[in-house]
N, C-alpha and C positions, 0 to 999 in steps of 0.2 A: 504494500500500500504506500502511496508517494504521502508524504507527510507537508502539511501545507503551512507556509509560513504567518505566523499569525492568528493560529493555533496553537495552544496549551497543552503540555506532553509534562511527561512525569518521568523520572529514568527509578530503575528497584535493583539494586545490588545484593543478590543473594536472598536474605530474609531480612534484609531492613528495610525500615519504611518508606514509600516512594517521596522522592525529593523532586524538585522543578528542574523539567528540563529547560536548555535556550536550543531555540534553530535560528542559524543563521546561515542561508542561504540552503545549501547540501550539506550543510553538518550541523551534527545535533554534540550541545556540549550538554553533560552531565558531571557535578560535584561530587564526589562522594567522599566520608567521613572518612578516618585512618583506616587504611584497607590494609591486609596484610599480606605479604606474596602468596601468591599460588593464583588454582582454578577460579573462576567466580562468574553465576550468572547473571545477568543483566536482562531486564527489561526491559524496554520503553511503551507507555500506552497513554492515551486521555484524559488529561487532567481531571476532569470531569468522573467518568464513569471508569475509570482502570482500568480501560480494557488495552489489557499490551497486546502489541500489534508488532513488537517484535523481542523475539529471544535468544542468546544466543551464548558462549557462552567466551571470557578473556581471560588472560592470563596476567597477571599484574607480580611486576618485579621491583625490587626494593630499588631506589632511583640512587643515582650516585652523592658521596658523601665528598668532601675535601678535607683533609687534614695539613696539608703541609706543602709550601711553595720554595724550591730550589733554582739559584741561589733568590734571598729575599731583595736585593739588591741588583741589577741589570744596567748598565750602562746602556743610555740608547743610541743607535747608530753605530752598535760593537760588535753585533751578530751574537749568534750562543745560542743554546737551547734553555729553554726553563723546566726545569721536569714539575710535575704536581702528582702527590701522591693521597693515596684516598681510599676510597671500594666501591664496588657495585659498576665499575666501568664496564664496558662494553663495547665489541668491532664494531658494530654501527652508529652508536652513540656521536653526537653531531655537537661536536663543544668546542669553543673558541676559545681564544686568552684576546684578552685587551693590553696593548701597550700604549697607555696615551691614549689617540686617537685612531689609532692604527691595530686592526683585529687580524687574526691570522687564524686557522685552523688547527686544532689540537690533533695528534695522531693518540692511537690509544695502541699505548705496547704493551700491556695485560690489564687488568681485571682490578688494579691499585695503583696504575701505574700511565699517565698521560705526560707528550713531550709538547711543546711547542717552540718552535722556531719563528 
């Protein structure tokens, strides 16, 4: 069923209580409370009468943490790498460093462990 914008939806995680969804445009965001990793099903249905109209089900993984930036200090315009070390990184994870004004792309070389140059 196409979901129409301007319409009141509800998103349901698991067995809590349904909370408000927003649509904007072709995507529907949904909030949800401290969720813990793993499986979890999802709703979405009618403000109004609850009737979900869609379910399915996601996987939700601990997001990344940051503990520590090497070195703390960077000369600019000296080149170098900055390592940042942490957890919960990951190969696809899509993370930046700022220097100044100037952002560069983070590689991820494990799992606690991101470079940037």
């Amino acid at each position: 069923e196409n979901l129409i914008c301007g319409d009141m939806y509800v998103c349901k995680f698991g067995t809590a209580s349904p909370c408000n969804a927003t649509i904007l445009e072709s995507l529907i965001l949904c909030s949800a409370d401290t969720v813990e990793p793993g499986n979890l099903s999802l709703s979405i249905g009618h403000y109004k009468s609850h009737d979900f109209i869609f379910g399915g089900y996601l996987s939700f993984v601990s997001g990344p943490a940051f503990e520590h930036v090497e070195p703390l200090v960077q000369q600019r315009d000296v080149g170098g790498t900055i390592t940042v070390k942490g957890h919960n990184f990951y190969a696809h994870m899509q993370a930046s460093c700022a220097f100044g004004q100037t952002f560069s792309l983070a590689t991820v070389v494990s799992s606690f462990l991101l470079h940037c140059a």
